[in-house]
C-alpha positions in Angstrom: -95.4 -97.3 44.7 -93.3 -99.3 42.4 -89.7 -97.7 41.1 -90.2 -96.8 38.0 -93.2 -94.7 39.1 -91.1 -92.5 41.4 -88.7 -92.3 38.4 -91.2 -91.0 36.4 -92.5 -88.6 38.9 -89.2 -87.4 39.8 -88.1 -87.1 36.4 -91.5 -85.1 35.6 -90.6 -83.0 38.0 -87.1 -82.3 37.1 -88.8 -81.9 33.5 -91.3 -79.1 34.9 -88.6 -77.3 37.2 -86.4 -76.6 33.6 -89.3 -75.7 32.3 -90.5 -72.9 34.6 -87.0 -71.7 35.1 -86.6 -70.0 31.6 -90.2 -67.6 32.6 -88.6 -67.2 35.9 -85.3 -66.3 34.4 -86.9 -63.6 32.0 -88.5 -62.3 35.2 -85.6 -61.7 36.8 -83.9 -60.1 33.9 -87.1 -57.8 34.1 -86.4 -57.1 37.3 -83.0 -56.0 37.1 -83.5 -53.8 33.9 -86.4 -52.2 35.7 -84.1 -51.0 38.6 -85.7 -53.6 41.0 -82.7 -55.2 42.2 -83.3 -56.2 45.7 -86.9 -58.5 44.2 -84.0 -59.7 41.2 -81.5 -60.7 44.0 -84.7 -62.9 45.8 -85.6 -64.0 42.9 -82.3 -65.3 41.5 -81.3 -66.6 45.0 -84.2 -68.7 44.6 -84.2 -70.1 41.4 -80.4 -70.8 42.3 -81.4 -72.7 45.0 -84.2 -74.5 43.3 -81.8 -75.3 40.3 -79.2 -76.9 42.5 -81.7 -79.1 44.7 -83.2 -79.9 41.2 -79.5 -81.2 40.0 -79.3 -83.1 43.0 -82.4 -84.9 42.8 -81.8 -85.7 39.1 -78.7 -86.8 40.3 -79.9 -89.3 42.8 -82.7 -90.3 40.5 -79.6 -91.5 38.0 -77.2 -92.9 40.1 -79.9 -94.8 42.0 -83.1 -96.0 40.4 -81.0 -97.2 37.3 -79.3 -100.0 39.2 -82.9 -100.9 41.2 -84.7 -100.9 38.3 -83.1 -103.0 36.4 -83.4 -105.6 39.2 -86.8 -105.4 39.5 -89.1 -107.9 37.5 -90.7 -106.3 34.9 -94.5 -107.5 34.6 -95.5 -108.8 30.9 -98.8 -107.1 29.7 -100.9 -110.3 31.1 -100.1 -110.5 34.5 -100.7 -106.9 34.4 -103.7 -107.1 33.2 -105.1 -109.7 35.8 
């Protein structure tokens, strides 16, 4: 798998992870104006926890596939093509 396809994938998924987290964070919002605190506590523990790996990887995704990938030849349309 070249670079840029992990970057894309990992980006994507950084992309999708922000994206589910506003749903998830009206969830737990529900959940703590329902009275359900101890299911809001899981749930926000969670998303914390996914929100900081998902920092991390964005992180790594910036401060190391930038530099590799603009080392890496980048194939004109005909080689690809053959």
């Amino acid at each position: 798998m070249s670079l840029r396809t992990k970057y894309r994938i990992l980006k994507a998924t950084t992309i999708t992870i922000g994206a589910l987290s506003i749903p998830w964070g009206t969830f737990i919002g529900f959940c703590f104006g329902e009275g359900r605190y101890s299911t809001a506590l899981v749930a926000l523990s969670v998303q914390v926890a996914v929100s900081v790996a998902d920092g991390f990887i964005w992180f790594w995704v910036l401060e190391n596939m930038r530099a590799k990938m603009e080392n890496e030849p980048v194939k004109s349309a005909n080689e690809a093509a053959s």
